[in-house]
C-alpha positions as CSV (number, residue, x, y, z in Angstrom):
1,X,60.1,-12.6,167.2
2,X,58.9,-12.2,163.8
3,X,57.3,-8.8,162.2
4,X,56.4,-7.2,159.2
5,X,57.9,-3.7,158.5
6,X,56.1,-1.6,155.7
7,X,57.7,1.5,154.8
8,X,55.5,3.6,153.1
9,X,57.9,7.1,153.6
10,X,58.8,6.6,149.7
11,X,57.2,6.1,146.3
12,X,56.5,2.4,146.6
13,X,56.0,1.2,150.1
14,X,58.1,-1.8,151.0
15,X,56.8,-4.8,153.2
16,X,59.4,-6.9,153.9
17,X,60.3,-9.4,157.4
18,X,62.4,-8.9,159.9
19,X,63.2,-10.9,163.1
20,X,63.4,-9.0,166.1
21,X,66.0,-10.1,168.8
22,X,64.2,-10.1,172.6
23,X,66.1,-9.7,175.8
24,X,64.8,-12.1,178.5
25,X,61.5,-11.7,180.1
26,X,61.3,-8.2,178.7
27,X,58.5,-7.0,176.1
28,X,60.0,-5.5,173.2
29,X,59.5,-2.2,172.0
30,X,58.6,0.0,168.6
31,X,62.1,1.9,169.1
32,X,63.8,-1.5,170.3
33,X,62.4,-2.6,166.5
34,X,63.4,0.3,164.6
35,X,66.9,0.8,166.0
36,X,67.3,-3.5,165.5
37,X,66.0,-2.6,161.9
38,X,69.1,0.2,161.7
39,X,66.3,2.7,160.7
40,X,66.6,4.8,163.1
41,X,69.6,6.0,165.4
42,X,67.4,6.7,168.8
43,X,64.2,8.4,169.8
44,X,65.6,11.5,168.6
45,X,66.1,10.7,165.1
46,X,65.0,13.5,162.7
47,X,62.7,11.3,160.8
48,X,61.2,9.9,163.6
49,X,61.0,12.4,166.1
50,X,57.7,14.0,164.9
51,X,54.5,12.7,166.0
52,X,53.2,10.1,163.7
53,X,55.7,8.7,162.4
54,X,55.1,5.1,162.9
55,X,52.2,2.6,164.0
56,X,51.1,-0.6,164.3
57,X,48.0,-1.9,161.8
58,X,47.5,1.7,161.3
59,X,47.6,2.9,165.0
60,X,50.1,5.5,165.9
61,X,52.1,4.6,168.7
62,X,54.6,6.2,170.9
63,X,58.9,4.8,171.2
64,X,58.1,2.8,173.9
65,X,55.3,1.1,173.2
66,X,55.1,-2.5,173.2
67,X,55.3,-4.8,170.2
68,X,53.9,-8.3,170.1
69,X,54.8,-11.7,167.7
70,X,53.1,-11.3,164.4
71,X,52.6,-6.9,164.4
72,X,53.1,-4.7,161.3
73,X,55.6,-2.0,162.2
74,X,54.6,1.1,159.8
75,X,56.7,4.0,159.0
76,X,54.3,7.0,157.7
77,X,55.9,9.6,155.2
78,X,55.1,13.4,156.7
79,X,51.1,14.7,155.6
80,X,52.3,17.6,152.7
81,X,48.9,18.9,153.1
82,X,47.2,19.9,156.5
83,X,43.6,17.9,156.5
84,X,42.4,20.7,158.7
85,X,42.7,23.2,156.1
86,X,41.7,21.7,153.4
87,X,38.5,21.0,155.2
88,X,38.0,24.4,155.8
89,X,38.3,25.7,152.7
90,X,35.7,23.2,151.4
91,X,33.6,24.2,154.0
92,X,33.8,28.0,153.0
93,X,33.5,27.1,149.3
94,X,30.6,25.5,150.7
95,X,29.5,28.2,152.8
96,X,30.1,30.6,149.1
97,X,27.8,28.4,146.9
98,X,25.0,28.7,149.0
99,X,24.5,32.5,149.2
């Protein structure tokens, strides 16, 4: 089974192929992938342990989730800024300028 793997935890991200070995009349999975890949030990590797981690075509998805012929595996550096509180502080900047 063939995939893309673009690994964006870095400076540059990286897209490169990889051929993913199936056992018979079983879907593979994202971990199945990742530990094929050797980039990650099991599901409790420290850099992918957190939530978000990894996707497919930009959709988070859990270990075990299924991965089909064709997908782009993604591995997602960690956020160094909260979104939620950057958003509120605009907002009360905001909320400043107005009175």
């Amino acid at each position: 089974m063939e995939l893309l793997i673009c690994d964006a935890r870095g400076d540059q991200p990286e897209l490169r192929p990889f051929t993913l070995t199936m056992r018979a009349g079983l879907l593979p999975t994202v971990g199945e992938a990742l530990l094929q890949a050797g980039l990650a030990s099991g599901p409790e590797d420290p850099g992918f342990s957190r939530k978000g981690a990894y996707g497919v075509f930009g959709k988070r998805k859990d270990w075990d989730s299924p991965i089909y012929e064709g997908d782009r595996l993604e591995l997602y550096s960690p956020l160094l800024v909260d979104p939620k509180a950057v958003r509120r502080k605009k907002a009360n900047q905001n909320q400043d300028a107005k009175f």
